[in-house]
Backbone as a ProteinNet text record, in pm:
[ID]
protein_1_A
[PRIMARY]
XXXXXXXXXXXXXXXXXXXXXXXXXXXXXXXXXXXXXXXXXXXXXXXXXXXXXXXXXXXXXXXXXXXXXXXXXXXXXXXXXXXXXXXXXXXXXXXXXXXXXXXXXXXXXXXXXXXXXXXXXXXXXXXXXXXXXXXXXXXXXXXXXXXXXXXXXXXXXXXXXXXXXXXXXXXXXXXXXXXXXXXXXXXXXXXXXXXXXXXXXXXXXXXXXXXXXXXXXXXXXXXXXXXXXXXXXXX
[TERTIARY]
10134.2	9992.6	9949.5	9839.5	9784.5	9733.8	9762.1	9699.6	9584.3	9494.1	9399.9	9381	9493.9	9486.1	9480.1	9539.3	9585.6	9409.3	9395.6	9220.9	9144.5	9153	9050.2	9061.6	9218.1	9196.4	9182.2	9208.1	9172.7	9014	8911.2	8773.2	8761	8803.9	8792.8	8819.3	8912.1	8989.5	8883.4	8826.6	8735.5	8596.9	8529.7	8405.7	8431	8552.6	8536.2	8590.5	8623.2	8611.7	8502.1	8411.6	8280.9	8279.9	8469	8442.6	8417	8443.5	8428.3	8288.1	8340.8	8167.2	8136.1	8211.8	8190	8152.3	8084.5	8011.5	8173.3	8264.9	8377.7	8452.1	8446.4	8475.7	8457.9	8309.5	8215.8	8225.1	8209.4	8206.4	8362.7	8476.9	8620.3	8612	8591.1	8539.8	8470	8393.5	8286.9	8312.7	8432.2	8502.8	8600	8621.1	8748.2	8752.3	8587.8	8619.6	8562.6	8590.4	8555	8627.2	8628.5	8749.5	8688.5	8822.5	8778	8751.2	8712.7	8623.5	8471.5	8435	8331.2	8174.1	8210.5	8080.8	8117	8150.4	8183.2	8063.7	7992.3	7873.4	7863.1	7962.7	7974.7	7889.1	7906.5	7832	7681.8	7618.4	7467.7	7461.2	7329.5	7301.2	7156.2	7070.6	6929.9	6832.3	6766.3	6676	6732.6	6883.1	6890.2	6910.7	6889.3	6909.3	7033	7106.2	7250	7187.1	7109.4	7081.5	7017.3	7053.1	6987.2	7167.7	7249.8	7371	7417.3	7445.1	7493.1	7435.9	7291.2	7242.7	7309.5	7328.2	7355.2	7515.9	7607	7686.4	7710.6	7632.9	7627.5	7589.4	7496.4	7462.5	7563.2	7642.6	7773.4	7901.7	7910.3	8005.4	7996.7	7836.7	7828.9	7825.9	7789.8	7806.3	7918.2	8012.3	8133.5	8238.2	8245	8347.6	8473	8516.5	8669.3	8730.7	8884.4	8971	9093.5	9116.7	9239.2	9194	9322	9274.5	9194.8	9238.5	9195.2	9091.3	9024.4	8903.4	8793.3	8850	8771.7	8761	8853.2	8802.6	8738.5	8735.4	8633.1	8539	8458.9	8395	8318.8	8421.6	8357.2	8341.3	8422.6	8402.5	8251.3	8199.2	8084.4	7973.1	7965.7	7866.3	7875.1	7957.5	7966.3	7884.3	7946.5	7842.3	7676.1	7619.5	7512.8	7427.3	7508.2	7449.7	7410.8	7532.8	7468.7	7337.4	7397.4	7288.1	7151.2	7153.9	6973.4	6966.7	7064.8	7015.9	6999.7	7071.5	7005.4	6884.1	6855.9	6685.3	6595	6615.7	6520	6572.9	6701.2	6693.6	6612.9	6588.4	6502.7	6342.6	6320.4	6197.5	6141.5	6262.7	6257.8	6284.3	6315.3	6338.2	6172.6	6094	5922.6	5870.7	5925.8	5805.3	5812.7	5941.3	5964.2	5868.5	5922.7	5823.2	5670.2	5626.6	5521.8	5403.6	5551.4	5466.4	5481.5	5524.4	5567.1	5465.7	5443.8	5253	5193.2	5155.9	5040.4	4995.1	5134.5	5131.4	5074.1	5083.7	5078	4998.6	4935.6	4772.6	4679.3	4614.3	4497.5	4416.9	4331.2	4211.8	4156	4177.3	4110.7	4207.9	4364.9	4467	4428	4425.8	4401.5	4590.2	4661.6	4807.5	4815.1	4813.4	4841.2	4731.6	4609	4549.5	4579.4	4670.1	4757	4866.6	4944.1	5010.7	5000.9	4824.9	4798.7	4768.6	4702.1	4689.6	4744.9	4890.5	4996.5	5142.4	5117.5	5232.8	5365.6	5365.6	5511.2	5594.8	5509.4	5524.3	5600.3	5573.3	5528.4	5654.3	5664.5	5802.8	5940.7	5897.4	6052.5	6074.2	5984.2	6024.4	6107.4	6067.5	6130.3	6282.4	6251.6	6386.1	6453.4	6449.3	6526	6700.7	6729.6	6867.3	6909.1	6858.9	6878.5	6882.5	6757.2	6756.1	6843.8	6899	7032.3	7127.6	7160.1	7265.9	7308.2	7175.4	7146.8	7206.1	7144.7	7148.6	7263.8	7369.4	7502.9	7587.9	7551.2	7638.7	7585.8	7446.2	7433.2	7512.2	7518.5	7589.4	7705.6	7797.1	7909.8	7957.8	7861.1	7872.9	7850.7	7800.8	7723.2	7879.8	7928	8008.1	8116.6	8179.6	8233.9	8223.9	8110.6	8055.4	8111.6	8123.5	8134.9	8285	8366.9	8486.4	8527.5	8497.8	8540.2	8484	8360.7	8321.3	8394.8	8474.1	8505.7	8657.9	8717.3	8835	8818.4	8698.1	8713.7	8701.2	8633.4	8587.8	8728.2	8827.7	8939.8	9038.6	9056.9	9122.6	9090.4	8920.5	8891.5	8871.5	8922.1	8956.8	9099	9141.2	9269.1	9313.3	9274.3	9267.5	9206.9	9115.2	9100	9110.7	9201.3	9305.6	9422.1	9443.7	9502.6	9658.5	9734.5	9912.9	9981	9980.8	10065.7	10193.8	10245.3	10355.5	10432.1	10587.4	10735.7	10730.2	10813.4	10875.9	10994.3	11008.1	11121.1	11079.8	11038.8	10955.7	11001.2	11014.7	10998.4	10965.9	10834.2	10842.1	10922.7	10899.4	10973.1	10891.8	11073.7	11040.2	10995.2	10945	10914.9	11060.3	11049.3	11206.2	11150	11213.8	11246.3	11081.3	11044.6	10895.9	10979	10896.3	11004.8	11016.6	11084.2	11084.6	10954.5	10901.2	10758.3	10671.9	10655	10569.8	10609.3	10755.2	10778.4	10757.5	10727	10695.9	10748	10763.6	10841.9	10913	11067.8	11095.7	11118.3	11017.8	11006.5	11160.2	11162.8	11271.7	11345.1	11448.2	11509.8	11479.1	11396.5	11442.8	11591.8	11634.7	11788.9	11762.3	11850.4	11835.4	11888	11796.8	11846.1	12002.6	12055.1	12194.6	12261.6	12224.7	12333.9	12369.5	12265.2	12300.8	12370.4	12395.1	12474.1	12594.9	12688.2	12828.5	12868.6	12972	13013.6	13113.9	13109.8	13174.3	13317.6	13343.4	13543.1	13578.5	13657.6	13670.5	13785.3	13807.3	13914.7	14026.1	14154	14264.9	14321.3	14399.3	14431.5	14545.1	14546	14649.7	14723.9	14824.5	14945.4	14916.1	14928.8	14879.6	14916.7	14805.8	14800.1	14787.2	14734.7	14706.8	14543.3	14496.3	14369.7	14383.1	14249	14235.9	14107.1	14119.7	13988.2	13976.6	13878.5	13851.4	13813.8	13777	13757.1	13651.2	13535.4	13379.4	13435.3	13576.3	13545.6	13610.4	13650.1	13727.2	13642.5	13527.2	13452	13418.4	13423.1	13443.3	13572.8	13516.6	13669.2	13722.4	13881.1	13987.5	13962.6	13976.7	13950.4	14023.3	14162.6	14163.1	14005.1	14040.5	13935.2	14046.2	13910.5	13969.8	14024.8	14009.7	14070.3	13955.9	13968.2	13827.2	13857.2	13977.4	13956.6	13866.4	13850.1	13675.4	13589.7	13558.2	13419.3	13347.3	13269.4	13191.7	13079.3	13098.3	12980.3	13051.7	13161.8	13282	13290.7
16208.5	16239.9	16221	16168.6	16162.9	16253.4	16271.9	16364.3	16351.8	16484.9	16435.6	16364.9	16347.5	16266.1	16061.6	16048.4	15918.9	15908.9	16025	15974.2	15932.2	16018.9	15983.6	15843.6	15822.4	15641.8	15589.9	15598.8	15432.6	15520.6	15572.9	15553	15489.9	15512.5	15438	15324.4	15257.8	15108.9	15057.2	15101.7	15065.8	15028.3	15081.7	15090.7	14909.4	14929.9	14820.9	14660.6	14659.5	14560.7	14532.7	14407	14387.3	14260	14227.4	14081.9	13976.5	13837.9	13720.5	13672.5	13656.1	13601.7	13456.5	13358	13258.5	13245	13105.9	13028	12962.5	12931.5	12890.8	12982.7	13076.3	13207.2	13315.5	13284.4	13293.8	13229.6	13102.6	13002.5	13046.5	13059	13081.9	13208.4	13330.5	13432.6	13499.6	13385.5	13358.3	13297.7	13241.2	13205.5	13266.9	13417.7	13475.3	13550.6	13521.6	13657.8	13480.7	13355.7	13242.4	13244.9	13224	13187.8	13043	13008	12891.5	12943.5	12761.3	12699	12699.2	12619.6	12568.6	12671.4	12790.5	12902.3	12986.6	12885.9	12921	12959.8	12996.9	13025.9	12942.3	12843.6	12710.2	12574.8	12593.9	12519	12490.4	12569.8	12634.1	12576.7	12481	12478.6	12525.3	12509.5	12550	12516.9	12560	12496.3	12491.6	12549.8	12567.2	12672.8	12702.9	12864.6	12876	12982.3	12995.1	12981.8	13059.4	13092.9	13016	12868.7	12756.3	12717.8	12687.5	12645.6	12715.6	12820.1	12951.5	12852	12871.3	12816.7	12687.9	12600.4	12450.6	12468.3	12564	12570.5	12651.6	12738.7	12812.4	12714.5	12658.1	12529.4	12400.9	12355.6	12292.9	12354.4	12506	12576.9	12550.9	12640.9	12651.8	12521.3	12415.9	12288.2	12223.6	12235.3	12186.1	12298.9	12432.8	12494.2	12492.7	12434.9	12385.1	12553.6	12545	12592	12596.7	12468.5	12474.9	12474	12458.5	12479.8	12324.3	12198.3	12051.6	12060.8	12096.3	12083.7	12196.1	12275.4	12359.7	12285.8	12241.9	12122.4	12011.8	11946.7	11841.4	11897	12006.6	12038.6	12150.4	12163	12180.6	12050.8	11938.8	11829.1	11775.8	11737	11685.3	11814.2	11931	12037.9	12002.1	11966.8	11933.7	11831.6	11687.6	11556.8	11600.1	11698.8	11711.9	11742.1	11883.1	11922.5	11836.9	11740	11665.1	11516.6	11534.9	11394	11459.4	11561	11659.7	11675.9	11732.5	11741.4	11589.3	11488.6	11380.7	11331	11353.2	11342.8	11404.8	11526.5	11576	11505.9	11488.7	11395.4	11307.9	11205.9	11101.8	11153.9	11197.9	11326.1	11322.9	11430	11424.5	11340.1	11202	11120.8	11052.8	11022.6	10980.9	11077	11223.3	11308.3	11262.2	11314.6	11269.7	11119.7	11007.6	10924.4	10930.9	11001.1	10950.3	11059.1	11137.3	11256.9	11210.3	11086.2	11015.5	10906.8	10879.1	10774.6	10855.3	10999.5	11064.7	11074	11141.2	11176.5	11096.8	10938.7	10812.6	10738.2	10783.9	10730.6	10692.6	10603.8	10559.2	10463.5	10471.9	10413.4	10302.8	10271.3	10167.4	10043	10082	9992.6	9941	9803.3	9783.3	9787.2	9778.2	9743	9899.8	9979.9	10118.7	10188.9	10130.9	10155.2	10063.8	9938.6	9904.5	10001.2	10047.1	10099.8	10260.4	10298.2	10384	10369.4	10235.5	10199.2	10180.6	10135	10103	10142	10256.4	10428.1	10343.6	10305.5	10285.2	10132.4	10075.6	9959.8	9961.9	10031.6	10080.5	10133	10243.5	10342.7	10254.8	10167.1	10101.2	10008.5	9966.2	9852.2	9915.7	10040.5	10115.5	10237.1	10241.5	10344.4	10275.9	10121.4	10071.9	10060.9	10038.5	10092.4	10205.8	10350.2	10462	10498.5	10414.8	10472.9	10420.6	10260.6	10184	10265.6	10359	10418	10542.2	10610.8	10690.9	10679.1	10562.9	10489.9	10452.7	10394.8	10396.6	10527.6	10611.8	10821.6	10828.1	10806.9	10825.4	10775.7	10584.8	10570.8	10604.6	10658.3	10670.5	10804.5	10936	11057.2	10997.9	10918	10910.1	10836.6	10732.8	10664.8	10804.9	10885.6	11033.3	11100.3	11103.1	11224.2	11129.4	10970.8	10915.2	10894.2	10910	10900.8	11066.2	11163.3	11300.8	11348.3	11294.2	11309.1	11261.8	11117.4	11044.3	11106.5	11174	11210.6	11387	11411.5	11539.9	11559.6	11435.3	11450.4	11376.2	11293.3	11224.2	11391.2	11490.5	11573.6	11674.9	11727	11790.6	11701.7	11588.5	11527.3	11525.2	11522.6	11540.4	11736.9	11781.8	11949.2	11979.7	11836.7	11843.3	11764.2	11675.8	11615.7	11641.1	11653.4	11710.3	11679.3	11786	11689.5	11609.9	11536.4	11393.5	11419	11330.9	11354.1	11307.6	11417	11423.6	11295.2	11226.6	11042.2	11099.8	11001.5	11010.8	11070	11064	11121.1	11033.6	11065	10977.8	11058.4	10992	11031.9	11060.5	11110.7	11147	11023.3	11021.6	10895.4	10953	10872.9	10944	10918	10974.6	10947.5	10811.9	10788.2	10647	10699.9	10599.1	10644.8	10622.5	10720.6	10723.6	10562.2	10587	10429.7	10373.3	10483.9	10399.7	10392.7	10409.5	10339.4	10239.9	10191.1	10093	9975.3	9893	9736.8	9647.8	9557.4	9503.5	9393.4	9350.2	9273.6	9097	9064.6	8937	8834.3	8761.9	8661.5	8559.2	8595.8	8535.3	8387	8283.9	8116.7	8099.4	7996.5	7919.3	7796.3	7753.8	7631.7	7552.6	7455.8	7324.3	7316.7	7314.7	7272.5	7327.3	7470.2	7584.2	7543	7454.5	7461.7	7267.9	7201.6	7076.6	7113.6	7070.4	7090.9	7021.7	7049.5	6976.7	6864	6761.6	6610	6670.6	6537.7	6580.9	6470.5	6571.4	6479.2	6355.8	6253.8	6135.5	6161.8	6108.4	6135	6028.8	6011.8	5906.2	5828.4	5707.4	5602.2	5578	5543.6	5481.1	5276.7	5268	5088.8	5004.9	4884.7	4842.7	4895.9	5001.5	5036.4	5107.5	5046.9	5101.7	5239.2	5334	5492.3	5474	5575	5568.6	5742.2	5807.2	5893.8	5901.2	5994.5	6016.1	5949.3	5940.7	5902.6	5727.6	5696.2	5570.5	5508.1	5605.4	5580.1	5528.6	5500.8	5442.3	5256.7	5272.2	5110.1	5031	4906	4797.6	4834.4	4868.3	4779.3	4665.9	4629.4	4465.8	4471.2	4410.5	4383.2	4293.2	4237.1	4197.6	4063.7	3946.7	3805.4	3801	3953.1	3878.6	3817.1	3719.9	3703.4	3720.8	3795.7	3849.8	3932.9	4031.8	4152.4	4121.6	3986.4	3926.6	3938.2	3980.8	3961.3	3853.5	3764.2	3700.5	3535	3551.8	3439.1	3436
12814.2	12802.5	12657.8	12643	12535.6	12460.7	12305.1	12202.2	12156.1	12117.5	12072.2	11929.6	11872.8	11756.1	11829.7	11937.7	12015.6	12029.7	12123.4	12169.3	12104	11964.4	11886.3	11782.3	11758.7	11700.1	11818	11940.7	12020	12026.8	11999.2	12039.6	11888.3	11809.1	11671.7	11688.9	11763.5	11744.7	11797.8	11965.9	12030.5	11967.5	11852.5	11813.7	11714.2	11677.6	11597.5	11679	11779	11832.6	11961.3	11857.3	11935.1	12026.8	12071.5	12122.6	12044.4	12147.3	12056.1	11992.8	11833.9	11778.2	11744.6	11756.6	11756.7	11884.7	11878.2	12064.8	12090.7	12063.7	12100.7	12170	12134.1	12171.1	12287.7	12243.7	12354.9	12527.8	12483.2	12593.5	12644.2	12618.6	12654.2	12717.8	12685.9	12729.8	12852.6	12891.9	12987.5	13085.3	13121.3	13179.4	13273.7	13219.3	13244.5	13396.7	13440.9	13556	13640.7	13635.6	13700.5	13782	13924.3	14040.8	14110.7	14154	14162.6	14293.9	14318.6	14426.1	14425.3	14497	14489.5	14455.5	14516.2	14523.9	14359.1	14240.2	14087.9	14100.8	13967.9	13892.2	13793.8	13781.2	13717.6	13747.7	13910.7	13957.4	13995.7	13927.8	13895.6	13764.7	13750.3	13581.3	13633.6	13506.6	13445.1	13543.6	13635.5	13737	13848.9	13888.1	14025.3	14090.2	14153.7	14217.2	14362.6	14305.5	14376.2	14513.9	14514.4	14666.2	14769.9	14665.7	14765.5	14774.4	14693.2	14748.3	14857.2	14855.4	14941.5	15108.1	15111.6	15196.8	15254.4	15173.1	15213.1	15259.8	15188.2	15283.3	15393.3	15420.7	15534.4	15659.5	15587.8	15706.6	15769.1	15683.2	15718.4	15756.4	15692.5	15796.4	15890.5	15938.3	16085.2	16200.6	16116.2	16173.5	16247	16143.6	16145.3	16200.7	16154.9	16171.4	16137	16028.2	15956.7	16011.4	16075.6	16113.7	16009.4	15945.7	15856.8	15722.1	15609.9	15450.6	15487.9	15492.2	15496.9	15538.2	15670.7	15697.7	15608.5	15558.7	15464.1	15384.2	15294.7	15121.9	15206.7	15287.4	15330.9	15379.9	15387.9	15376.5	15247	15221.6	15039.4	14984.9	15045.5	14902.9	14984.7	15115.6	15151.9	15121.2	15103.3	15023.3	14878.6	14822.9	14679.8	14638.5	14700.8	14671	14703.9	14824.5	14891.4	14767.1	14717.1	14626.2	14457.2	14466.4	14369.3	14375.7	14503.9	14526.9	14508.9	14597	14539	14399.6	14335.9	14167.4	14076.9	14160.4	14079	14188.5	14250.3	14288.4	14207.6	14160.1	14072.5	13921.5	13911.6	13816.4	13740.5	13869.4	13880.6	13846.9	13938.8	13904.4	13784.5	13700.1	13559.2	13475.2	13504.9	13470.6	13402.1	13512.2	13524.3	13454.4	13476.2	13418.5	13260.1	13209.2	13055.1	13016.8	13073.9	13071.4	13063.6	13137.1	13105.5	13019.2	13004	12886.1	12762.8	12721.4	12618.2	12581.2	12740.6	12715.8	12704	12746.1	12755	12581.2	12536.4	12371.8	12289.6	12295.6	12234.2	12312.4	12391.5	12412.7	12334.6	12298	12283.2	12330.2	12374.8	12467.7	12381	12268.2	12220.2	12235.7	12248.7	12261.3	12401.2	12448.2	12544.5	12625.1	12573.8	12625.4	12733.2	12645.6	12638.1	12796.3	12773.9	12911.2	13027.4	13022.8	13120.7	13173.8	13062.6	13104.5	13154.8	13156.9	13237.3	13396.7	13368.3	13492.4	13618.1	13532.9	13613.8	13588.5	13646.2	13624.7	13670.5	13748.8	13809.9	13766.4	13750.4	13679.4	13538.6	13483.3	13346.6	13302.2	13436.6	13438.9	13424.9	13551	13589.7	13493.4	13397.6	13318.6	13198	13190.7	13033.7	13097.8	13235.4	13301.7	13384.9	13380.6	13508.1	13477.8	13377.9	13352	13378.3	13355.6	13408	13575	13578	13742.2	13821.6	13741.7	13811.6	13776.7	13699.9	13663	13745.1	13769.5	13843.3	13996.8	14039.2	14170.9	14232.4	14107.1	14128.6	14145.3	14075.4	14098.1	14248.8	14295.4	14436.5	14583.3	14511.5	14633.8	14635.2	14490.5	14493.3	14581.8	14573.8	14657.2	14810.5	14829.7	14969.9	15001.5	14919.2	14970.1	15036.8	14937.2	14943	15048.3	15043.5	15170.7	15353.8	15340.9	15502	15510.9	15353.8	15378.6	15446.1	15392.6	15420.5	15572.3	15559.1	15742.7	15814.1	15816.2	15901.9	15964.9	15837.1	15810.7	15882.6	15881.3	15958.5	16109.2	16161.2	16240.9	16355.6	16242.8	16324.1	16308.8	16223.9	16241.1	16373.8	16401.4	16495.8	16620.3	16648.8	16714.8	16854.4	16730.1	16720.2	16817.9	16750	16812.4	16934.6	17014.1	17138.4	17245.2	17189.8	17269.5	17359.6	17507.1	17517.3	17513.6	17530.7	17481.6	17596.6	17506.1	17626	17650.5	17785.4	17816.9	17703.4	17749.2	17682	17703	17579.1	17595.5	17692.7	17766.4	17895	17999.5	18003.9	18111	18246.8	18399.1	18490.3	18593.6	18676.7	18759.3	18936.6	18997.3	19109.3	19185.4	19292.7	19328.2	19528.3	19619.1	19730.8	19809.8	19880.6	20001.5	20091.4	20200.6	20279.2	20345.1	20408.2	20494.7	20646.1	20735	20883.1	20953.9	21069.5	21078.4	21186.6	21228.1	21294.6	21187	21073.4	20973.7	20873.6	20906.8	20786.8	20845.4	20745.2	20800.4	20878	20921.7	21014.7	20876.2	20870.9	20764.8	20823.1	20715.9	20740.4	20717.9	20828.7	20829.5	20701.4	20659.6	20537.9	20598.7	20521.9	20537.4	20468	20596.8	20593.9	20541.3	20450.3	20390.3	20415.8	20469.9	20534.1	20550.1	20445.1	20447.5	20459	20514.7	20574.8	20743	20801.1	20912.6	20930.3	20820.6	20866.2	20810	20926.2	20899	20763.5	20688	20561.8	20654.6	20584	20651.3	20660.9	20744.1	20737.6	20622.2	20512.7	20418.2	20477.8	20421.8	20422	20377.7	20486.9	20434.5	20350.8	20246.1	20193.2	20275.3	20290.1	20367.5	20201.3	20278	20191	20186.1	20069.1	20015.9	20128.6	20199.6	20266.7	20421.3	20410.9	20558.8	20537.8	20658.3	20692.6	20705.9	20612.6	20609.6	20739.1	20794.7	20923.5	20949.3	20981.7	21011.9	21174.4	21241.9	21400.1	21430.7	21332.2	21346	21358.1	21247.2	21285.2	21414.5	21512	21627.3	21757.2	21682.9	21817.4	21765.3	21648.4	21624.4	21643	21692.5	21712.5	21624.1	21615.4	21492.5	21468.3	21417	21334.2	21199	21149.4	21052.5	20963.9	20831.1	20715.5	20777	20857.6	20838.3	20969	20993.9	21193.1	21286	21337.1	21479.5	21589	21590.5	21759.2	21772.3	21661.8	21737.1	21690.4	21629.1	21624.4	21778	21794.8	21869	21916	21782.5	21818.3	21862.6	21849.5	21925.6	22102.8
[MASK]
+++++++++++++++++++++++++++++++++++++++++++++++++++++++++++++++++++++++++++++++++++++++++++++++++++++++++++++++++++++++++++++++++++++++++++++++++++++++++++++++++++++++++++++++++++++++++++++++++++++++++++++++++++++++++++++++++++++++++++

């Protein structure tokens, strides 16, 4: 437990430390109670009001509904770009206004140039901001580009979560049993090929040199030696 001699230097120590006094200091300081993600107080500058972000993501929560950490940051990162593509619209905005509070200042009516370029506001504008607004124009499509990659990617994940699960690989199905025999087909007749039904020849026996070889088929023709004319017939 503490003495009252303890109490009374730390209310002393206390009086003399007033925090950081440099802006380096400062700015580091200011930082310390920051948590991340997206709903910082970081993410607020000069002219915007929290309570329009708050809004814009309440509105894509409820849209979308992200279930996992992934579909939550793709949907912080498409609230993120949203919110910047609106602040460089007013960008732009402020872009013209500055402009042409710059002719207003440096007006004179006797210049004839100068009342052209009252005449013709937009003309006028784009000829002296068209580098900017191209510059501008490019941060836009680059979020927009952002915002159709992270949609596309959320919408293939909650996709995915209502699909339903496909069959196990290996799978086979059951096969049916025989069908009875008054409903099976009648089976059509195997074709025989020609040459199943001619007998194979009777092969030839070999004769020994100088004697006629003859088979049964040739037992209905004359003998006739080669050079005999007794079974000439036409003698």
């Amino acid at each position: 437990m503490a003495t009252e001699k303890q109490i009374a230097a730390n209310r002393l120590n206390s009086q003399k430390s007033t925090g950081p006094r440099t802006q380096v200091g400062k700015s580091v300081s200011s930082l310390n109670a920051l948590q991340s993600g997206l709903y910082a107080e970081s993410h607020i500058i000069r002219g915007e009001a929290p309570e329009a972000l708050a809004q814009l993501t309440a509105e894509y929560y409820a849209e979308w509904h992200p279930v996992t950490p992934r579909q939550r940051d793709l949907v912080d990162t498409v609230v993120h770009n949203q919110w910047l593509i609106r602040r460089l619209r007013l960008t732009e905005a402020d872009l013209y206004a500055r402009h042409y509070q710059g002719r207003d200042d440096d007006f004179e009516e006797k210049w004839r140039f100068k009342v052209l370029q009252r005449e013709h506001p937009l003309a006028d504008a784009f000829g002296s901001l068209e580098k900017r607004l191209l510059r501008l124009q490019s941060r836009v499509n680059s979020l927009e580009r952002s915002n159709r990659a992270a949609l596309k990617e959320l919408r293939e994940l909650q996709a995915l979560e209502t699909e339903p699960p496909s069959d196990p690989i290996g799978f086979v199905p059951s096969i049916a049993g025989p069908a009875p025999a008054g409903d099976r087909a009648p089976l059509s007749p195997v074709p025989q090929s020609p040459y199943a039904r001619t007998p194979h020849p009777e092969p030839r026996t070999l004769a020994p040199p100088g004697v006629l070889a003859y088979t049964e088929s040739d037992s209905q023709v004359p003998n006739r030696l080669p050079g005999d004319p007794s079974g000439d017939s036409s003698r």
